[in-house]
ChimeraX commands (.cxc) that place a marker at each C-alpha (Angstrom):
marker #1 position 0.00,0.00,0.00 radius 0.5
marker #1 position 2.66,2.55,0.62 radius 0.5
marker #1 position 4.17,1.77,-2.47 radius 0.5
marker #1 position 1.30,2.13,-4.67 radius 0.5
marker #1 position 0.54,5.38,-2.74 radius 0.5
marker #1 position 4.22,6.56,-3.28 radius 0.5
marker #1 position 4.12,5.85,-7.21 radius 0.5
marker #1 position 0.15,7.85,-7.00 radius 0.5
marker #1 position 2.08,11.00,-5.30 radius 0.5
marker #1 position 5.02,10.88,-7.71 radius 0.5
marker #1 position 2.47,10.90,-10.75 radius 0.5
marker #1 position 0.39,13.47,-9.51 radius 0.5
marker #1 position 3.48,15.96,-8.81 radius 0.5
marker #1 position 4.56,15.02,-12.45 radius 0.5
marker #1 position 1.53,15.54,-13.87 radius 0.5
marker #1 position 1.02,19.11,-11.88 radius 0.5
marker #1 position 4.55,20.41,-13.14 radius 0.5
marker #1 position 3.92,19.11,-17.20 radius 0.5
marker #1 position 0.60,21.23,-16.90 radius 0.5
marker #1 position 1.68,24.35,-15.18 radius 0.5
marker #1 position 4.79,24.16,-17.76 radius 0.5
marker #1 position 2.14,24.13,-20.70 radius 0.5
marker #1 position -0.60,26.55,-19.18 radius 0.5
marker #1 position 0.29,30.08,-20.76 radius 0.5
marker #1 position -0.98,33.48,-19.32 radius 0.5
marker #1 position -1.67,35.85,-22.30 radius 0.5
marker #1 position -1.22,38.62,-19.93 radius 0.5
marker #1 position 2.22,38.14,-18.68 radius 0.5
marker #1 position 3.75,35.93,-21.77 radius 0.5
marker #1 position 4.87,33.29,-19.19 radius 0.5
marker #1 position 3.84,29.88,-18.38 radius 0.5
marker #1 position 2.45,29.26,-14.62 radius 0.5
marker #1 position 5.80,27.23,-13.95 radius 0.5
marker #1 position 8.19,30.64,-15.25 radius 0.5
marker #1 position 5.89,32.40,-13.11 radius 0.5
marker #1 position 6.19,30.38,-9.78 radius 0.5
marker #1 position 10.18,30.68,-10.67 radius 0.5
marker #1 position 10.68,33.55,-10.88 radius 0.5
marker #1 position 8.07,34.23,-8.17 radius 0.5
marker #1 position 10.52,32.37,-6.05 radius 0.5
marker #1 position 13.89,34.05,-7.07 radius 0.5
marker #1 position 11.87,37.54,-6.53 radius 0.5
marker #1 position 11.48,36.27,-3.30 radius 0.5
marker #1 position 14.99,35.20,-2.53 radius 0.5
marker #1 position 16.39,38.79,-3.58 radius 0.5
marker #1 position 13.87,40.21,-1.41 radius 0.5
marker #1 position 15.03,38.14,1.81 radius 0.5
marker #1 position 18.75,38.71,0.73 radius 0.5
marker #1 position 18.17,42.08,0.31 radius 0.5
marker #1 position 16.50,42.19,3.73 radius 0.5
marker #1 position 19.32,40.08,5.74 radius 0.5
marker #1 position 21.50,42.80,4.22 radius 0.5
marker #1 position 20.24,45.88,5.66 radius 0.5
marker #1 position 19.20,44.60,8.76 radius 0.5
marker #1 position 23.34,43.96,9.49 radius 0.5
marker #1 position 25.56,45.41,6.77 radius 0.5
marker #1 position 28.54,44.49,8.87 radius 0.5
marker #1 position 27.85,40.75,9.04 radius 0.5
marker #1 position 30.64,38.81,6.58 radius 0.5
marker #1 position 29.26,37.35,3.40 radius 0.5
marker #1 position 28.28,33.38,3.74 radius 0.5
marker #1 position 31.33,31.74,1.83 radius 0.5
marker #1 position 30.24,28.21,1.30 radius 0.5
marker #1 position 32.99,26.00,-1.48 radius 0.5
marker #1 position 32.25,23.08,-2.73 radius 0.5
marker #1 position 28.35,23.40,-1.77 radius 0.5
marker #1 position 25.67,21.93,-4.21 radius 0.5
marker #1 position 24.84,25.29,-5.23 radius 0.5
marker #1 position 28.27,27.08,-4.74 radius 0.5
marker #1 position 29.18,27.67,-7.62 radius 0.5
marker #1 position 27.01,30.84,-8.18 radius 0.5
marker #1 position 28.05,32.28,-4.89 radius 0.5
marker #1 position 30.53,34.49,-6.36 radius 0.5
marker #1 position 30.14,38.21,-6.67 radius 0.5
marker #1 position 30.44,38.38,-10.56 radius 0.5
marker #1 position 27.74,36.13,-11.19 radius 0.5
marker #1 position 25.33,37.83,-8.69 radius 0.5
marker #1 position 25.95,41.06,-10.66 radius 0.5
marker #1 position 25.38,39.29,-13.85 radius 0.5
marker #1 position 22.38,37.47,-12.71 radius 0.5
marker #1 position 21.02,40.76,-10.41 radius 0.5
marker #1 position 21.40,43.03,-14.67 radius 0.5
marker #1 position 19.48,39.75,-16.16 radius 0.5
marker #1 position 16.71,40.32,-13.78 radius 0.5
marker #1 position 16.48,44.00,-13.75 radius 0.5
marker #1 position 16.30,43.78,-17.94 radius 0.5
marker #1 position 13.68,41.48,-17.40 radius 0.5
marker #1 position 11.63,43.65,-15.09 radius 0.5
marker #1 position 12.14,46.75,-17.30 radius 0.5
marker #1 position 10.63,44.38,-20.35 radius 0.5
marker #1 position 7.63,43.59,-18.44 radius 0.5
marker #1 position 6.60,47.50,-17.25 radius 0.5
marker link #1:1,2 radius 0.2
marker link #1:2,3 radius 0.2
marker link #1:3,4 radius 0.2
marker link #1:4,5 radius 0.2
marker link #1:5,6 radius 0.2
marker link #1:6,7 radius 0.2
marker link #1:7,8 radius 0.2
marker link #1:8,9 radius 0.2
marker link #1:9,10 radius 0.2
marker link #1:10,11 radius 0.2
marker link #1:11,12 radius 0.2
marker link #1:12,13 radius 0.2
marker link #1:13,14 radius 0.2
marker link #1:14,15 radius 0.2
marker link #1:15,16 radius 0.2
marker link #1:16,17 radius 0.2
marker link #1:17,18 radius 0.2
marker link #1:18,19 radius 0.2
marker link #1:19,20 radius 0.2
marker link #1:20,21 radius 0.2
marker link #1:21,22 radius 0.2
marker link #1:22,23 radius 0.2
marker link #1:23,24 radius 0.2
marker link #1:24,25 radius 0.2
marker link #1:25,26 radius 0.2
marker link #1:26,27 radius 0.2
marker link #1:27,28 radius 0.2
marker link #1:28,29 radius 0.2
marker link #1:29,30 radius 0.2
marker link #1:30,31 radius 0.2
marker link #1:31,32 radius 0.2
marker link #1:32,33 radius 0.2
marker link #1:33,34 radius 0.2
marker link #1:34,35 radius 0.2
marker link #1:35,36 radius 0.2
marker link #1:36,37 radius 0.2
marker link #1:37,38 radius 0.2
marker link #1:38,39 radius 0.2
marker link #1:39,40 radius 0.2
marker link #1:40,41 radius 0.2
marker link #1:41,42 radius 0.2
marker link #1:42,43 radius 0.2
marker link #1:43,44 radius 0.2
marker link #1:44,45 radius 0.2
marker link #1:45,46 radius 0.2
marker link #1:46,47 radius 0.2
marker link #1:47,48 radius 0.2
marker link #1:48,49 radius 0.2
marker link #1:49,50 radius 0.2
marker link #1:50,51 radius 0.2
marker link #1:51,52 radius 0.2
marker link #1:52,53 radius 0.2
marker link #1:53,54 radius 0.2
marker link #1:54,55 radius 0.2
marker link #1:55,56 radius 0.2
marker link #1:56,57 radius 0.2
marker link #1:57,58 radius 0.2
marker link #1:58,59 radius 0.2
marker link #1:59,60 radius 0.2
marker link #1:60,61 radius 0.2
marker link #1:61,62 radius 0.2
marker link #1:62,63 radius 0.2
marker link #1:63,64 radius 0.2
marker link #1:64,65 radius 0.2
marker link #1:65,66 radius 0.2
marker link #1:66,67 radius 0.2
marker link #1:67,68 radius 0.2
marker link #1:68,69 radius 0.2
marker link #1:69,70 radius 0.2
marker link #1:70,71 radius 0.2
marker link #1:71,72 radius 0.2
marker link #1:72,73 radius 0.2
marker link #1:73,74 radius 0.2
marker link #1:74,75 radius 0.2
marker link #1:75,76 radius 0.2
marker link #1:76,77 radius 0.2
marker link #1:77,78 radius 0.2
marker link #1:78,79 radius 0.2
marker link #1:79,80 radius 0.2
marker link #1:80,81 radius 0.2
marker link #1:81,82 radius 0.2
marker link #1:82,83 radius 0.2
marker link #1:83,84 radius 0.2
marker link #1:84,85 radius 0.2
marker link #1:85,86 radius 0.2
marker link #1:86,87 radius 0.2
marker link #1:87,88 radius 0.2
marker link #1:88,89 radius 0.2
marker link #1:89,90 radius 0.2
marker link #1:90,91 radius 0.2
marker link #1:91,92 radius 0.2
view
């Protein structure tokens, strides 16, 4: 029984993500799944940005080797932080 109910849960949450991928908003030009995304990395910035100026004196996490280390650099922030402003400014 917990198998079966396993492989239901795995085929529903398959199922969810192929449809929000293919649903498409006129409005916005974005599928539902670009629009939880990007939802989400709006939300990151905003916490980051938050964490920030609530202590501008506290050292910058430095984490090597982590599974998503390797765009914890500075350069890539600013490349990926000009990406997302472009994409703002195309939307207003």
């Amino acid at each position: 029984m917990a198998r079966e109910s396993l492989r239901l849960v795995l085929s529903a949450l398959v199922c969810a993500l192929g449809l929000s991928a293919r649903s498409w908003n006129a409005d916005t030009q974005r599928s539902q799944l670009q629009a939880v995304t990007y939802g989400l990395t709006k939300m990151r910035q905003r916490n980051q940005a938050l964490r920030t100026a609530s202590n501008p004196q506290a050292p910058v996490s430095r984490r090597r080797n982590g599974r998503w280390g390797f765009g914890r650099d500075q350069g890539s922030k600013g490349y990926i932080n000009e990406i997302l402003r472009e994409q703002d400014r195309d939307q207003t």
